[in-house]
MARVEX-540525 format. One line per 2 residues: number of its first residue (from 1); their letters; for each residue z, y, x negated of C-alpha. Coordinates in steps of 0.05 Angstrom, whole numbers. Layout:
! MARVEX-540525
NUM) a) Z Y X  ...
END
This chain:
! MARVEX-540525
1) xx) 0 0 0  -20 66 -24
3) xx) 30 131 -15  42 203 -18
5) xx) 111 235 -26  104 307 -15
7) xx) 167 352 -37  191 420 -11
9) xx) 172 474 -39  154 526 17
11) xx) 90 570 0  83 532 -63
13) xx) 68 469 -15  -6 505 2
15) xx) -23 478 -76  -6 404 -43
17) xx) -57 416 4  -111 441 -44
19) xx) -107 384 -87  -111 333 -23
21) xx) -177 369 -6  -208 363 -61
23) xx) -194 282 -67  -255 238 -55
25) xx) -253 220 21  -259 151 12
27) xx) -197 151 -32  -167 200 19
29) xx) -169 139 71  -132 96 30
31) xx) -71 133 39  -33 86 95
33) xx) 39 123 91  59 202 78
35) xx) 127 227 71  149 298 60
37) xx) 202 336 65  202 421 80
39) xx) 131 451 55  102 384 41
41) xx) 135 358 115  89 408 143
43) xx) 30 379 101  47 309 119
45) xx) 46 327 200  -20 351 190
47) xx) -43 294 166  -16 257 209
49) xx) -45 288 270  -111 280 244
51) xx) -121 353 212  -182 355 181
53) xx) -164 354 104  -204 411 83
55) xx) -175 456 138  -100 451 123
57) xx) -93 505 60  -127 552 103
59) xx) -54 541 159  -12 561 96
61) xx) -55 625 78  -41 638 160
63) xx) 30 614 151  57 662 101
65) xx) 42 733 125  56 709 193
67) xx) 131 683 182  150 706 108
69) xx) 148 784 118  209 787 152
71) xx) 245 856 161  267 912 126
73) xx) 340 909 161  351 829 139
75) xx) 365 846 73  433 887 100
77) xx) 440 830 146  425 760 105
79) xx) 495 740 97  502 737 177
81) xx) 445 716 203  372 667 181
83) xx) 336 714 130  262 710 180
85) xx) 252 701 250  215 635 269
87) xx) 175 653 338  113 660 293
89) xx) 123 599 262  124 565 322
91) xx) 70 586 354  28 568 289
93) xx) 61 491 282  46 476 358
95) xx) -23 513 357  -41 461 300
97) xx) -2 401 305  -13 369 378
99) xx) 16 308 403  74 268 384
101) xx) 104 232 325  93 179 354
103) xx) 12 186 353  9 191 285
105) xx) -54 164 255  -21 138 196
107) xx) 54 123 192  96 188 173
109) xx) 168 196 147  198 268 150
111) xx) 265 279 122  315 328 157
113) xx) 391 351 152  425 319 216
115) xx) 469 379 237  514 345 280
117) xx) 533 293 229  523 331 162
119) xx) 481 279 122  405 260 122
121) xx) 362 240 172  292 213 169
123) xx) 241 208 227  194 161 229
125) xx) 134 159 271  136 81 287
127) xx) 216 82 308  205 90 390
129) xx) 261 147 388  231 187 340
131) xx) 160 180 361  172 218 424
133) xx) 189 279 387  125 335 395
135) xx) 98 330 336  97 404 316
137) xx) 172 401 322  190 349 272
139) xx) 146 401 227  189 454 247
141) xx) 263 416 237  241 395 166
143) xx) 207 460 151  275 498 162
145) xx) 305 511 98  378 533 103
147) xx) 391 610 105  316 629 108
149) xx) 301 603 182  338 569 239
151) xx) 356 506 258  319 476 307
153) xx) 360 430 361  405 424 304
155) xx) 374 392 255  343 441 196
157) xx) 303 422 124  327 352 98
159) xx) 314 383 19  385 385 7
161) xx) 379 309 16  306 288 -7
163) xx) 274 352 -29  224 293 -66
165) xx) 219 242 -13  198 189 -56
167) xx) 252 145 -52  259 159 29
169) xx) 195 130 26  211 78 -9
171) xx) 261 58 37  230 62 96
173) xx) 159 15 86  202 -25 57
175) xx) 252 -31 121  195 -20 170
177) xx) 137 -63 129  169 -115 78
179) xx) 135 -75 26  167 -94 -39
181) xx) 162 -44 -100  115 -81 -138
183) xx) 54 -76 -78  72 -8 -74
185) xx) 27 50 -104  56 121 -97
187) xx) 30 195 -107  80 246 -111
189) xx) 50 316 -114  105 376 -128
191) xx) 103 450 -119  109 474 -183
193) xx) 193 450 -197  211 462 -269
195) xx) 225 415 -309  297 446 -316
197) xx) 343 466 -264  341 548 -236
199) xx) 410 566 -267  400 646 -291
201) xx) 459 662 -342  531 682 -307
203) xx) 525 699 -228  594 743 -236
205) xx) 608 731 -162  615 679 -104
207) xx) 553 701 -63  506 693 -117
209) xx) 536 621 -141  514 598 -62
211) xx) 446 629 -81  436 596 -135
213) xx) 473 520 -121  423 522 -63
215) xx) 357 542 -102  378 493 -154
217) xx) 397 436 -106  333 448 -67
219) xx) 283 463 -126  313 416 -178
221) xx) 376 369 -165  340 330 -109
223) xx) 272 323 -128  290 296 -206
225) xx) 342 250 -183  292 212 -130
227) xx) 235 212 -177  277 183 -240
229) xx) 298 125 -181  229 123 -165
231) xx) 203 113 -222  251 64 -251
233) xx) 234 18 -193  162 35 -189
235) xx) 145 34 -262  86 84 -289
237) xx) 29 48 -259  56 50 -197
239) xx) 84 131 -193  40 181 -205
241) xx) 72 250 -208  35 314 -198
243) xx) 66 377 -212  53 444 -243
245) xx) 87 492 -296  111 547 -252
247) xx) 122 612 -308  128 661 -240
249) xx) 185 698 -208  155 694 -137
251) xx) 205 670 -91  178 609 -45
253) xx) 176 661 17  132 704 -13
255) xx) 67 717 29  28 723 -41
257) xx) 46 649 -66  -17 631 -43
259) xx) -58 672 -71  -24 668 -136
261) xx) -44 594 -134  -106 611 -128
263) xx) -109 657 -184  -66 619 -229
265) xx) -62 540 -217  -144 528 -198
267) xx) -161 490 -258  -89 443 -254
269) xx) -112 433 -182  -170 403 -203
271) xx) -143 364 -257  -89 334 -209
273) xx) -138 315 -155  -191 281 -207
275) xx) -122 245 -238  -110 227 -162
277) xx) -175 199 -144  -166 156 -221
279) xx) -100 119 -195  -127 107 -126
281) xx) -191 69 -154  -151 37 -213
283) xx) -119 3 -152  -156 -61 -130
285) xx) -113 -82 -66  -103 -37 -6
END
Protein backbone atom coordinates (compact mmCIF):
# COMPACT_ATOMS: atom_id res chain seq x y z
CA UNK A 1 0.00 0.00 0.00
CA UNK A 2 1.21 3.32 -1.02
CA UNK A 3 0.73 6.57 1.50
CA UNK A 4 0.92 10.17 2.12
CA UNK A 5 1.31 11.76 5.53
CA UNK A 6 0.75 15.36 5.22
CA UNK A 7 1.86 17.58 8.34
CA UNK A 8 0.54 20.98 9.56
CA UNK A 9 1.93 23.69 8.61
CA UNK A 10 -0.87 26.28 7.71
CA UNK A 11 0.01 28.50 4.51
CA UNK A 12 3.16 26.62 4.14
CA UNK A 13 0.76 23.47 3.38
CA UNK A 14 -0.11 25.24 -0.30
CA UNK A 15 3.81 23.90 -1.16
CA UNK A 16 2.14 20.20 -0.31
CA UNK A 17 -0.21 20.78 -2.87
CA UNK A 18 2.20 22.06 -5.54
CA UNK A 19 4.36 19.18 -5.36
CA UNK A 20 1.15 16.64 -5.56
CA UNK A 21 0.28 18.44 -8.85
CA UNK A 22 3.03 18.14 -10.38
CA UNK A 23 3.33 14.09 -9.68
CA UNK A 24 2.75 11.91 -12.73
CA UNK A 25 -1.05 11.01 -12.67
CA UNK A 26 -0.62 7.56 -12.93
CA UNK A 27 1.60 7.57 -9.86
CA UNK A 28 -0.94 10.01 -8.37
CA UNK A 29 -3.57 6.94 -8.45
CA UNK A 30 -1.49 4.79 -6.58
CA UNK A 31 -1.96 6.63 -3.57
CA UNK A 32 -4.73 4.32 -1.66
CA UNK A 33 -4.53 6.14 1.97
CA UNK A 34 -3.89 10.08 2.94
CA UNK A 35 -3.53 11.34 6.36
CA UNK A 36 -2.99 14.89 7.47
CA UNK A 37 -3.25 16.81 10.08
CA UNK A 38 -3.98 21.04 10.12
CA UNK A 39 -2.76 22.53 6.57
CA UNK A 40 -2.07 19.19 5.12
CA UNK A 41 -5.73 17.92 6.77
CA UNK A 42 -7.13 20.40 4.43
CA UNK A 43 -5.06 18.95 1.50
CA UNK A 44 -5.95 15.45 2.37
CA UNK A 45 -9.99 16.35 2.30
CA UNK A 46 -9.51 17.55 -0.99
CA UNK A 47 -8.31 14.72 -2.17
CA UNK A 48 -10.43 12.83 -0.80
CA UNK A 49 -13.51 14.38 -2.24
CA UNK A 50 -12.21 14.02 -5.55
CA UNK A 51 -10.59 17.63 -6.04
CA UNK A 52 -9.03 17.77 -9.08
CA UNK A 53 -5.18 17.68 -8.22
CA UNK A 54 -4.17 20.55 -10.22
CA UNK A 55 -6.88 22.81 -8.77
CA UNK A 56 -6.15 22.56 -5.00
CA UNK A 57 -3.00 25.23 -4.65
CA UNK A 58 -5.16 27.60 -6.33
CA UNK A 59 -7.93 27.07 -2.71
CA UNK A 60 -4.78 28.05 -0.62
CA UNK A 61 -3.88 31.24 -2.73
CA UNK A 62 -7.99 31.88 -2.03
CA UNK A 63 -7.55 30.71 1.51
CA UNK A 64 -5.05 33.08 2.85
CA UNK A 65 -6.24 36.66 2.12
CA UNK A 66 -9.67 35.43 2.78
CA UNK A 67 -9.11 34.14 6.57
CA UNK A 68 -5.41 35.32 7.50
CA UNK A 69 -5.88 39.18 7.39
CA UNK A 70 -7.60 39.34 10.47
CA UNK A 71 -8.07 42.81 12.26
CA UNK A 72 -6.32 45.59 13.36
CA UNK A 73 -8.03 45.45 17.01
CA UNK A 74 -6.96 41.43 17.54
CA UNK A 75 -3.66 42.29 18.27
CA UNK A 76 -5.02 44.33 21.65
CA UNK A 77 -7.28 41.49 21.99
CA UNK A 78 -5.24 37.99 21.23
CA UNK A 79 -4.86 37.01 24.75
CA UNK A 80 -8.86 36.84 25.11
CA UNK A 81 -10.16 35.80 22.26
CA UNK A 82 -9.05 33.35 18.62
CA UNK A 83 -6.50 35.70 16.81
CA UNK A 84 -9.02 35.49 13.11
CA UNK A 85 -12.49 35.06 12.60
CA UNK A 86 -13.46 31.76 10.76
CA UNK A 87 -16.92 32.63 8.75
CA UNK A 88 -14.65 33.00 5.63
CA UNK A 89 -13.08 29.94 6.16
CA UNK A 90 -16.12 28.23 6.20
CA UNK A 91 -17.72 29.30 3.51
CA UNK A 92 -14.45 28.42 1.42
CA UNK A 93 -14.10 24.55 3.03
CA UNK A 94 -17.88 23.82 2.31
CA UNK A 95 -17.86 25.63 -1.15
CA UNK A 96 -15.00 23.06 -2.06
CA UNK A 97 -15.25 20.07 -0.10
CA UNK A 98 -18.88 18.43 -0.65
CA UNK A 99 -20.15 15.38 0.78
CA UNK A 100 -19.19 13.39 3.72
CA UNK A 101 -16.23 11.59 5.18
CA UNK A 102 -17.71 8.96 4.65
CA UNK A 103 -17.66 9.28 0.60
CA UNK A 104 -14.27 9.53 0.43
CA UNK A 105 -12.77 8.18 -2.68
CA UNK A 106 -9.82 6.91 -1.04
CA UNK A 107 -9.59 6.17 2.69
CA UNK A 108 -8.64 9.42 4.79
CA UNK A 109 -7.37 9.81 8.38
CA UNK A 110 -7.52 13.39 9.92
CA UNK A 111 -6.12 13.95 13.27
CA UNK A 112 -7.87 16.38 15.76
CA UNK A 113 -7.62 17.54 19.56
CA UNK A 114 -10.80 15.93 21.27
CA UNK A 115 -11.87 18.94 23.47
CA UNK A 116 -13.99 17.26 25.71
CA UNK A 117 -11.43 14.63 26.65
CA UNK A 118 -8.10 16.57 26.16
CA UNK A 119 -6.08 13.96 24.07
CA UNK A 120 -6.10 13.00 20.26
CA UNK A 121 -8.62 11.99 18.12
CA UNK A 122 -8.44 10.63 14.59
CA UNK A 123 -11.35 10.41 12.06
CA UNK A 124 -11.46 8.05 9.69
CA UNK A 125 -13.56 7.93 6.72
CA UNK A 126 -14.34 4.07 6.82
CA UNK A 127 -15.42 4.11 10.82
CA UNK A 128 -19.50 4.48 10.27
CA UNK A 129 -19.39 7.37 13.04
CA UNK A 130 -17.01 9.37 11.57
CA UNK A 131 -18.05 8.98 8.01
CA UNK A 132 -21.20 10.89 8.61
CA UNK A 133 -19.37 13.95 9.46
CA UNK A 134 -19.77 16.74 6.25
CA UNK A 135 -16.78 16.52 4.92
CA UNK A 136 -15.79 20.22 4.87
CA UNK A 137 -16.08 20.03 8.60
CA UNK A 138 -13.61 17.44 9.48
CA UNK A 139 -11.35 20.05 7.32
CA UNK A 140 -12.33 22.72 9.45
CA UNK A 141 -11.87 20.78 13.15
CA UNK A 142 -8.32 19.74 12.05
CA UNK A 143 -7.53 23.01 10.33
CA UNK A 144 -8.12 24.92 13.76
CA UNK A 145 -4.88 25.55 15.25
CA UNK A 146 -5.16 26.65 18.88
CA UNK A 147 -5.26 30.52 19.53
CA UNK A 148 -5.41 31.43 15.80
CA UNK A 149 -9.08 30.13 15.04
CA UNK A 150 -11.93 28.47 16.92
CA UNK A 151 -12.88 25.31 17.81
CA UNK A 152 -15.34 23.78 15.96
CA UNK A 153 -18.04 21.50 18.00
CA UNK A 154 -15.22 21.22 20.26
CA UNK A 155 -12.74 19.58 18.69
CA UNK A 156 -9.82 22.05 17.14
CA UNK A 157 -6.19 21.12 15.13
CA UNK A 158 -4.90 17.60 16.34
CA UNK A 159 -0.94 19.13 15.69
CA UNK A 160 -0.34 19.24 19.23
CA UNK A 161 -0.82 15.46 18.96
CA UNK A 162 0.33 14.38 15.31
CA UNK A 163 1.44 17.61 13.70
CA UNK A 164 3.30 14.66 11.20
CA UNK A 165 0.66 12.12 10.95
CA UNK A 166 2.79 9.46 9.92
CA UNK A 167 2.58 7.25 12.60
CA UNK A 168 -1.44 7.93 12.96
CA UNK A 169 -1.30 6.50 9.77
CA UNK A 170 0.43 3.92 10.54
CA UNK A 171 -1.83 2.92 13.05
CA UNK A 172 -4.78 3.08 11.48
CA UNK A 173 -4.28 0.73 7.96
CA UNK A 174 -2.87 -1.25 10.12
CA UNK A 175 -6.05 -1.53 12.59
CA UNK A 176 -8.52 -1.02 9.73
CA UNK A 177 -6.43 -3.15 6.86
CA UNK A 178 -3.90 -5.73 8.45
CA UNK A 179 -1.28 -3.74 6.73
CA UNK A 180 1.96 -4.69 8.33
CA UNK A 181 4.99 -2.21 8.08
CA UNK A 182 6.88 -4.04 5.77
CA UNK A 183 3.92 -3.79 2.72
CA UNK A 184 3.70 -0.39 3.62
CA UNK A 185 5.18 2.50 1.36
CA UNK A 186 4.83 6.06 2.78
CA UNK A 187 5.36 9.76 1.51
CA UNK A 188 5.57 12.29 4.00
CA UNK A 189 5.72 15.81 2.50
CA UNK A 190 6.39 18.82 5.23
CA UNK A 191 5.93 22.48 5.16
CA UNK A 192 9.13 23.69 5.43
CA UNK A 193 9.83 22.51 9.66
CA UNK A 194 13.44 23.11 10.55
CA UNK A 195 15.45 20.77 11.24
CA UNK A 196 15.81 22.30 14.83
CA UNK A 197 13.18 23.30 17.16
CA UNK A 198 11.81 27.41 17.05
CA UNK A 199 13.36 28.30 20.49
CA UNK A 200 14.55 32.29 19.99
CA UNK A 201 17.08 33.09 22.96
CA UNK A 202 15.33 34.09 26.54
CA UNK A 203 11.42 34.94 26.27
CA UNK A 204 11.82 37.17 29.68
CA UNK A 205 8.11 36.54 30.42
CA UNK A 206 5.21 33.93 30.73
CA UNK A 207 3.15 35.03 27.64
CA UNK A 208 5.84 34.67 25.32
CA UNK A 209 7.03 31.07 26.82
CA UNK A 210 3.12 29.88 25.69
CA UNK A 211 4.06 31.43 22.29
CA UNK A 212 6.74 29.78 21.79
CA UNK A 213 6.05 25.99 23.63
CA UNK A 214 3.13 26.11 21.16
CA UNK A 215 5.08 27.08 17.84
CA UNK A 216 7.68 24.65 18.90
CA UNK A 217 5.31 21.81 19.83
CA UNK A 218 3.34 22.41 16.67
CA UNK A 219 6.29 23.15 14.17
CA UNK A 220 8.92 20.82 15.65
CA UNK A 221 8.25 18.45 18.79
CA UNK A 222 5.46 16.51 17.00
CA UNK A 223 6.42 16.14 13.60
CA UNK A 224 10.32 14.78 14.48
CA UNK A 225 9.16 12.52 17.10
CA UNK A 226 6.48 10.59 14.61
CA UNK A 227 8.86 10.60 11.73
CA UNK A 228 12.00 9.13 13.87
CA UNK A 229 9.05 6.27 14.92
CA UNK A 230 8.26 6.13 11.47
CA UNK A 231 11.12 5.67 10.17
CA UNK A 232 12.57 3.18 12.53
CA UNK A 233 9.64 0.88 11.68
CA UNK A 234 9.44 1.74 8.09
CA UNK A 235 13.12 1.72 7.25
CA UNK A 236 14.45 4.20 4.31
CA UNK A 237 12.96 2.38 1.46
CA UNK A 238 9.84 2.51 2.78
CA UNK A 239 9.63 6.57 4.18
CA UNK A 240 10.24 9.07 1.99
CA UNK A 241 10.38 12.52 3.62
CA UNK A 242 9.89 15.68 1.73
CA UNK A 243 10.61 18.83 3.31
CA UNK A 244 12.13 22.20 2.66
CA UNK A 245 14.81 24.58 4.34
CA UNK A 246 12.61 27.34 5.55
CA UNK A 247 15.41 30.62 6.10
CA UNK A 248 11.99 33.04 6.41
CA UNK A 249 10.41 34.89 9.23
CA UNK A 250 6.84 34.69 7.77
CA UNK A 251 4.53 33.48 10.23
CA UNK A 252 2.26 30.44 8.92
CA UNK A 253 -0.87 33.06 8.78
CA UNK A 254 0.67 35.19 6.59
CA UNK A 255 -1.45 35.83 3.35
CA UNK A 256 2.05 36.13 1.39
CA UNK A 257 3.31 32.44 2.29
CA UNK A 258 2.13 31.57 -0.83
CA UNK A 259 3.54 33.61 -2.91
CA UNK A 260 6.80 33.38 -1.20
CA UNK A 261 6.72 29.71 -2.22
CA UNK A 262 6.41 30.54 -5.28
CA UNK A 263 9.18 32.85 -5.44
CA UNK A 264 11.44 30.94 -3.32
CA UNK A 265 10.85 27.01 -3.09
CA UNK A 266 9.90 26.38 -7.20
CA UNK A 267 12.91 24.52 -8.07
CA UNK A 268 12.72 22.16 -4.44
CA UNK A 269 9.10 21.64 -5.60
CA UNK A 270 10.16 20.17 -8.49
CA UNK A 271 12.85 18.21 -7.15
CA UNK A 272 10.43 16.69 -4.46
CA UNK A 273 7.76 15.75 -6.90
CA UNK A 274 10.35 14.03 -9.54
CA UNK A 275 11.90 12.27 -6.11
CA UNK A 276 8.10 11.33 -5.49
CA UNK A 277 7.20 9.97 -8.73
CA UNK A 278 11.06 7.78 -8.31
CA UNK A 279 9.74 5.93 -5.01
CA UNK A 280 6.28 5.37 -6.35
CA UNK A 281 7.70 3.45 -9.57
CA UNK A 282 10.63 1.84 -7.53
CA UNK A 283 7.61 0.17 -5.93
CA UNK A 284 6.49 -3.06 -7.79
CA UNK A 285 3.32 -4.08 -5.67
CA UNK A 286 0.30 -1.86 -5.15
Amino acid sequence: MIAVSLPGGGLFAYVQARVLALVKPANFARIKVFAGTSGGGINSCAYAAGMDVTAVPKLWKDLGPAVFKGHWWKQYNYITTPKYGDAKLNKLLSDNLPGQLGSARVPVFITAHNMSAGKAKVFYSGDADDGQWPLWEVARITAAAQTYLPVWKNFADGGLFFNDPSVALMAGVHSEFGIEPNDLYMVSIGTGASQENYTRGNPGNYIKWIKIILEDTLHGGSVFGQRFVANELLGPDHYLVCDFPNDSDMGFDNPDVPQWIDDNWSDQIVSAAAQIDRFVESISVE
